[in-house]
C-alpha positions as CSV (number, residue, x, y, z in Angstrom):
1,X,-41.4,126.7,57.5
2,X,-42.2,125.6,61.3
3,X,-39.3,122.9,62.7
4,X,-40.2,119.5,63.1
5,X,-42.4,118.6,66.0
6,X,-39.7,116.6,68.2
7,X,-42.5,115.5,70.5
8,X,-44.2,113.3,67.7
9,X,-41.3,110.6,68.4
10,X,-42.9,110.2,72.1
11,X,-45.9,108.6,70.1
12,X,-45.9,105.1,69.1
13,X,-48.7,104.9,66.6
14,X,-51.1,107.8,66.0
15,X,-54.1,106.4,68.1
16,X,-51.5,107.1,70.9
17,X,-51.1,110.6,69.2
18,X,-55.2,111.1,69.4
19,X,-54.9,109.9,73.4
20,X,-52.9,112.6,74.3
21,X,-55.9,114.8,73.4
22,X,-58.6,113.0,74.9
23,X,-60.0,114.9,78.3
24,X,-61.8,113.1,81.2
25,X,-65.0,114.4,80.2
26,X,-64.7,112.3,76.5
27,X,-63.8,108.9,78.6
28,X,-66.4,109.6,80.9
29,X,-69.7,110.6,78.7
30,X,-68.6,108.5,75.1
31,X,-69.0,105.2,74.7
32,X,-65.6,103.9,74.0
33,X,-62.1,105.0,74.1
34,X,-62.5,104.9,69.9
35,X,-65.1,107.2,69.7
36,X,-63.4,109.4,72.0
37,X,-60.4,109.5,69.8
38,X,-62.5,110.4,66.9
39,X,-63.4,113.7,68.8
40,X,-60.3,114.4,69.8
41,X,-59.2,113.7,66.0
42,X,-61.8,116.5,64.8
43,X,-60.3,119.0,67.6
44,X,-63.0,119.7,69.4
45,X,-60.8,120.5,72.7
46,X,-57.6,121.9,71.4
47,X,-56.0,124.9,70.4
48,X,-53.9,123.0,68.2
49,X,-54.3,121.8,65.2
50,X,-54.5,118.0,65.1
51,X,-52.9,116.3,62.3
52,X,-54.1,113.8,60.3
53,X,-52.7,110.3,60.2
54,X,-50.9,111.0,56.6
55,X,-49.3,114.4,58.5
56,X,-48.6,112.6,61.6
57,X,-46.7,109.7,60.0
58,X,-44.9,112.1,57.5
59,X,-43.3,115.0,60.4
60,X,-42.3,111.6,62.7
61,X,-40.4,110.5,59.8
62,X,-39.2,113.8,59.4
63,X,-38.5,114.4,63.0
64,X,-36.5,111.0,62.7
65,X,-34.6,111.8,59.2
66,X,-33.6,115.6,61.2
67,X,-32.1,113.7,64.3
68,X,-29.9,110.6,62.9
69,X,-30.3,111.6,58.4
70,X,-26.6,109.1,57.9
71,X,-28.5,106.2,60.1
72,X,-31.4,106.0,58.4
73,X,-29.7,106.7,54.8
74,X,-26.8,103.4,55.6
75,X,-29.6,100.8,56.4
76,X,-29.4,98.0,54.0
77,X,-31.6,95.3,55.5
78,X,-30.3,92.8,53.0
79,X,-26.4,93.3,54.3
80,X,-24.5,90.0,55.7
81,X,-27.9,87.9,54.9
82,X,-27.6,84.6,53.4
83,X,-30.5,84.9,51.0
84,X,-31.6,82.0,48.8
85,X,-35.1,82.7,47.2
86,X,-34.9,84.2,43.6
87,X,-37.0,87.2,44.2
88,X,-35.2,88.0,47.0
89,X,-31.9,87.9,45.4
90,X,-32.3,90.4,42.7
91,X,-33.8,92.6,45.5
92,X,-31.2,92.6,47.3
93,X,-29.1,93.5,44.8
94,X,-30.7,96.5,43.9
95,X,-31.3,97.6,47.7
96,X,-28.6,100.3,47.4
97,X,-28.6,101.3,44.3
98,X,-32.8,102.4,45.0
99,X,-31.0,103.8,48.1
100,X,-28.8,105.8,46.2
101,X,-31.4,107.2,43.5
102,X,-29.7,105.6,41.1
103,X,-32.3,103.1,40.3
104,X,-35.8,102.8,40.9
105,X,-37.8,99.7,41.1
106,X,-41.3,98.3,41.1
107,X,-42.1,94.9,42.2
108,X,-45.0,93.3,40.9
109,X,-46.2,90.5,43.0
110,X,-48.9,87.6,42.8
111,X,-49.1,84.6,44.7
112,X,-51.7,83.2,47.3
113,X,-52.2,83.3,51.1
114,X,-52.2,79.7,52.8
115,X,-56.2,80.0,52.5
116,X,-55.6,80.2,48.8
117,X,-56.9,84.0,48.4
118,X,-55.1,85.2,45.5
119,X,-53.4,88.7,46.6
120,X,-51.6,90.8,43.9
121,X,-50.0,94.4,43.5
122,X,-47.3,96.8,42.8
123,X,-44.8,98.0,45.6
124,X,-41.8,101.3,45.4
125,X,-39.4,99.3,46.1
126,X,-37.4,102.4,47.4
127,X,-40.7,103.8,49.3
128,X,-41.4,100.6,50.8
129,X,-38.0,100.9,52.3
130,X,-37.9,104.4,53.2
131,X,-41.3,103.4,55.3
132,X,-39.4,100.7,57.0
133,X,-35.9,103.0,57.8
134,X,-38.5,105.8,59.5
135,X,-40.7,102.7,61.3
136,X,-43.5,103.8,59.5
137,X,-47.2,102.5,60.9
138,X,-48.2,99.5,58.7
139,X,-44.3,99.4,57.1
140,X,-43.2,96.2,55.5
141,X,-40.7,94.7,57.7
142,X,-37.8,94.4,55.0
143,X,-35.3,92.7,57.3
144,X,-37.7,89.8,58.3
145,X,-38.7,89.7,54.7
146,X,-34.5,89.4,53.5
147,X,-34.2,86.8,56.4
148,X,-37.3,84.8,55.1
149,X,-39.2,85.3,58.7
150,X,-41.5,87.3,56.7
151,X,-43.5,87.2,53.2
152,X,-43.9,90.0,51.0
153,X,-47.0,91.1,50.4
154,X,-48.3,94.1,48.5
155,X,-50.8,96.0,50.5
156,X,-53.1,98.7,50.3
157,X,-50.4,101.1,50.9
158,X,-48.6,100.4,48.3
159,X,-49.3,101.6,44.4
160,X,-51.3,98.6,43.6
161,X,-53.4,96.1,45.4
162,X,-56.0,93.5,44.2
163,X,-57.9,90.8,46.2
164,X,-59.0,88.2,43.3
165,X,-61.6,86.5,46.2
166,X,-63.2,89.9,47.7
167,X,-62.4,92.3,44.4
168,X,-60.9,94.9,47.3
169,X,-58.8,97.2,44.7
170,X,-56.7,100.1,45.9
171,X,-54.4,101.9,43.9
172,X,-51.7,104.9,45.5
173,X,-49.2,107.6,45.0
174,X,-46.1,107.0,46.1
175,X,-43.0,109.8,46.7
176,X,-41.5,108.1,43.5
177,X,-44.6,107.4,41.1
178,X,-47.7,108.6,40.1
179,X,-50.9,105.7,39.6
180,X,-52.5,106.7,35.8
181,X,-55.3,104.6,34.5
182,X,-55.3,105.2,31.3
183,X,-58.5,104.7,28.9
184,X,-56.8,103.3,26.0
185,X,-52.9,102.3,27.6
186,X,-54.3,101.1,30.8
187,X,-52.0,100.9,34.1
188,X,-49.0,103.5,33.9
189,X,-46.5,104.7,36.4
190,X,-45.4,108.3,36.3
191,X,-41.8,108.6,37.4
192,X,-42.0,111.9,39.6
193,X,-37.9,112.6,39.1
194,X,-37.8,112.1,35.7
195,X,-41.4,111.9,34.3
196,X,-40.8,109.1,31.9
197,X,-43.1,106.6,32.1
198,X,-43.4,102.9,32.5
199,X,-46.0,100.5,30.8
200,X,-46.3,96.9,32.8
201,X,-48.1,96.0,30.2
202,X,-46.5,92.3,29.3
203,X,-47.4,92.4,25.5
204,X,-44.9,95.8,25.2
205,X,-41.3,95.6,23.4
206,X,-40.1,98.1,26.3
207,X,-41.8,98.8,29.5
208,X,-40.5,102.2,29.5
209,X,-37.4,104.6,28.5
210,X,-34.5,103.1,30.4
211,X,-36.7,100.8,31.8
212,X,-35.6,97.2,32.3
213,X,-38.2,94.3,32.8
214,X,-37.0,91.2,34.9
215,X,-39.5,88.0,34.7
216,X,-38.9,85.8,38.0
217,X,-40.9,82.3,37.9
218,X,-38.7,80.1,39.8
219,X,-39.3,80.9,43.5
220,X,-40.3,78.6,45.7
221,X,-42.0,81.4,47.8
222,X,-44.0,83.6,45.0
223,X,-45.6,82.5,42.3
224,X,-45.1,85.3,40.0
225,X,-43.0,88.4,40.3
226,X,-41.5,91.1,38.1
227,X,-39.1,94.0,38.9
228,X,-39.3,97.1,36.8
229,X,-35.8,98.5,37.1
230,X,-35.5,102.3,36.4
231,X,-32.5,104.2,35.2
232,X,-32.9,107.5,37.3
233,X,-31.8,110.5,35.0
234,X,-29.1,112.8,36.9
């Protein structure tokens, strides 16, 4: 297996990444900077191979994990944070536990943007916050989110995402779960530790084996959230 590509971390974003392979000759006969990152994407001037956005994001994070692993493993955004909205509160106090791999949780989120565009969706609660410990492009910004600078919003790089006003619907695979749709059971979340599954289907007993469901209606900030709380098997 080749080492991690310590160079990566010199690149803010990968369009910065695609620039460092774009030659005169692109920026002088393409039309736009854009189009000449596109060739420079398909590796048209380079020996090397040219990584995709997924690859690029994934070997920086790794790059990051190999040079300071106890750093990134000891962030708690929620620590020493007054926190006073509901949701927030039983995040935070399942921050390290998902941390640990003791627990793993999936937020399910609905409320509306102040145009009134209802957003829903389902976020890996331990994912989302690996994503933001390795400064991932696009990351939720969990600290701003504890401090209530921020909203939470699912998006579409999380498991689930629906726009009820544009019918935009994108579904993921996350390092924790996989995305079923199935036929006859409908939405289902593959554990990929454990592989027991979890229903958030609301009419269910159970969502899942040692699955727990928490309802949270009272926030002043979303209008509907529930936290599926997994009981990681050692």
């Amino acid at each position: 297996m080749n080492p991690p590509d310590i160079r990566l971390l010199e690149f803010e974003s990968y369009s910065n990444y695609l620039e460092s392979f774009v030659t005169a000759d692109d920026l002088r006969y393409l039309p736009s900077a854009k189009y000449a990152r596109f060739v420079a994407e398909l590796g048209y001037h380079s020996k090397t191979k040219i990584l995709s956005k997924d690859e690029f994001e994934r070997k920086k994070a790794l790059v990051k994990e190999m040079l300071n692993p106890l750093r990134n493993q000891q962030i708690l955004f929620s620590k020493e944070i007054e926190i006073s909205d509901p949701v927030l509160q039983e995040l935070a106090k399942c921050e390290k536990l998902n941390l640990d791999k003791e627990l793993s949780t999936i937020i399910y989120l609905r409320h509306k943007t102040k145009k009134g565009v209802e957003i829903s969706g389902y976020i890996d609660f331990e994912w989302s916050l690996k994503n933001a410990r390795n400064r991932k492009e696009n990351c939720i910004d969990w600290e701003a989110v504890f401090k209530g600078n921020k909203h939470l919003w699912p998006t579409v790089n999380d498991l689930g995402f629906y726009n009820w006003k544009t019918g935009i619907s994108v579904s993921n695979n996350s390092d924790n779960y996989k995305f079923l749709c199935d036929p006859v059971r409908g939405l289902i979340f593959i554990n990929q530790h454990d592989g027991e599954e979890i229903s958030p289907d609301p009419t269910l007993p159970s969502p899942g084996t040692n699955t727990t469901r928490t309802l949270i209606l009272d926030s002043p900030n979303y209008s509907h959230c529930v936290l599926y709380d997994h009981v990681l098997k050692k």
